[in-house]
C-alpha positions in Angstrom: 9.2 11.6 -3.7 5.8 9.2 -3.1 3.2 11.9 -2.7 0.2 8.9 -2.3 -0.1 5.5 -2.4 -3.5 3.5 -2.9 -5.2 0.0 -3.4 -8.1 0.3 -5.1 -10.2 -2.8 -6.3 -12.1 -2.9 -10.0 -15.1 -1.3 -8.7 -13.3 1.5 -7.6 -13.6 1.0 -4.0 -10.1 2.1 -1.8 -8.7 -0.6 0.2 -5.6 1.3 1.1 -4.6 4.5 1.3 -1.4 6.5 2.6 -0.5 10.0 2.3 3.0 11.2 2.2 2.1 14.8 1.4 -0.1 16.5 3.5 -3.9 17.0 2.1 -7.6 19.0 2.9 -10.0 15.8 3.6 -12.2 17.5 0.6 -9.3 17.2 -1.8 -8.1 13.5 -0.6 -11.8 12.2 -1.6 -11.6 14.5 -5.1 -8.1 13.4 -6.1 -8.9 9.9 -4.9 -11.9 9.6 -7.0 -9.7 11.5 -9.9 -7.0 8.8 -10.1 -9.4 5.9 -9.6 -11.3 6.7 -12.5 -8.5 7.4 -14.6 -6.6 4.2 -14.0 -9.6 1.8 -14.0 -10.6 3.9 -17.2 -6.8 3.8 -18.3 -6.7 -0.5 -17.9 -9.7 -1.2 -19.8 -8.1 0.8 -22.4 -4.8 -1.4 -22.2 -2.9 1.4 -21.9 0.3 1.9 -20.5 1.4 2.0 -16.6 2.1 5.7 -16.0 -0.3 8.5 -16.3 0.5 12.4 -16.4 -2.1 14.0 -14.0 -1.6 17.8 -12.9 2.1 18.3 -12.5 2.3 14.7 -11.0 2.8 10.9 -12.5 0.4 8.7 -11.8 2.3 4.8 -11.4 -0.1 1.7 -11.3 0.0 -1.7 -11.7 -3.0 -4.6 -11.6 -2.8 -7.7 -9.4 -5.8 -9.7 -9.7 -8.0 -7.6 -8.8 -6.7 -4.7 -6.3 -4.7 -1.8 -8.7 -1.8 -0.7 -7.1 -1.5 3.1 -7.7 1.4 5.7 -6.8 1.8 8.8 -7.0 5.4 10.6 -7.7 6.7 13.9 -8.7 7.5 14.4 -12.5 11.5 14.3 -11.9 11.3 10.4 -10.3 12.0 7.4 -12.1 9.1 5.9 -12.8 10.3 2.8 -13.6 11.7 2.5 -10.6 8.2 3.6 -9.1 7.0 0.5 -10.5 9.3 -1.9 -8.9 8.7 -0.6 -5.6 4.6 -1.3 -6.3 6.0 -5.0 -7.5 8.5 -5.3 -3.9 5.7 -4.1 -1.8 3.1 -7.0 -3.9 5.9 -9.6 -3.6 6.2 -8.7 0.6 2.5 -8.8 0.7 2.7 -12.3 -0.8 5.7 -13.3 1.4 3.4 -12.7 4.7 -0.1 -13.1 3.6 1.1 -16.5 1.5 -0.7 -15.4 -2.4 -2.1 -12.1 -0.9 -5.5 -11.4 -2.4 -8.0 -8.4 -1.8 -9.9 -10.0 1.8 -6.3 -10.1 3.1 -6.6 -6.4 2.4 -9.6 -5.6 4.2 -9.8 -8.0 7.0 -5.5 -7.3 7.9 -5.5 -3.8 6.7 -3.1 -3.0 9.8 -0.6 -5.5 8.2 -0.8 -4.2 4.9 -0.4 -0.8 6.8 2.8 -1.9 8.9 4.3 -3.7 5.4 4.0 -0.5 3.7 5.5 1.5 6.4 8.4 -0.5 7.0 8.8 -0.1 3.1 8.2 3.4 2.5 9.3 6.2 4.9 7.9 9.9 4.9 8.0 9.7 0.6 11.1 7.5 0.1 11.9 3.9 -0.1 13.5 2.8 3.0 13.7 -0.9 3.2 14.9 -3.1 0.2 14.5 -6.2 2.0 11.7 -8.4 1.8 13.2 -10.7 4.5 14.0 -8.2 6.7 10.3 -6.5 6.2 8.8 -10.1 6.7 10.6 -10.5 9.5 9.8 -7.1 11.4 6.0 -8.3 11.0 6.6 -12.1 12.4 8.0 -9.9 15.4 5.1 -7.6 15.5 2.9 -11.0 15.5 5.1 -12.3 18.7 4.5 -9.2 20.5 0.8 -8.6 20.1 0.6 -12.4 20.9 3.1 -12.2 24.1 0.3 -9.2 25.1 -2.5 -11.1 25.0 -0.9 -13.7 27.4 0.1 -11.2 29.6 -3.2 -9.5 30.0 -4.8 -13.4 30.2 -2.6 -14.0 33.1 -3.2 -10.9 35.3 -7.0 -11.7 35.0 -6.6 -14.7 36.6 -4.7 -13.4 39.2 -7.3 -11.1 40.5 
């Protein structure tokens, strides 16, 4: 099972961050800061991917400039672990067209809603990028189909 999932940039920073496991908001920032270090630290190194921390593996994998780090239990595949960080990259890139860390931070709700129709409660749910793509262009159509609604009843009154 996915215990965490994060984006964190070169500098540390988190651009993204989702909990599957439930966490005190005094151990989130610790074991945040924990695995950031360790996988920045671990990349500079050239190193491999995966990283034993606690009774936990630590997957992660750098694109440009954003790390993309998971956390599973000891018993999953890791490999596999890492495929699901390069589907959920590859989805970004499908929507976002070459994502990049300011499509990150200024459409975290995307990234957010990409991620969840992904990943359910610890377990990949959606192999489809199409299908993930598509539930966001009908997100888009929706929030769009809002703001027309609420422009027309204002000019109404």
């Amino acid at each position: 099972m996915i215990e965490l999932v994060l984006l964190v940039n070169r500098q540390g920073k988190v651009r993204l961050s989702k909990w599957y496991k439930p966490e005190k908001r005094k151990d989130k920032l610790r074991i945040v800061r924990e695995i950031g270090t360790a996988v920045i630290k671990r990349e500079k190194q050239k190193l491999c991917n995966f990283l034993e921390w606690k009774d936990k593996l630590i997957v992660f994998k750098r694109y440009a400039s954003l790390f993309f780090v998971a956390v599973i239990e000891r018993k999953d595949n890791e490999l596999l672990m890492l495929e699901v960080i390069h589907h959920y990259v590859e989805t970004l890139d499908g929507y976002f067209g070459n994502v990049c860390e300011l499509d990150i931070i200024f459409n975290f709700h995307k990234a957010y809603f990409i991620l969840d129709e992904l990943i359910i409660a610890g377990q990949l749910q959606e192999t489809s990028k199409r299908k993930i793509i598509q539930a966001c262009h009908a997100q888009d159509l929706q929030m769009e189909e809002g703001k027309d609604g609420k422009k027309d009843d204002k000019k109404g009154i």
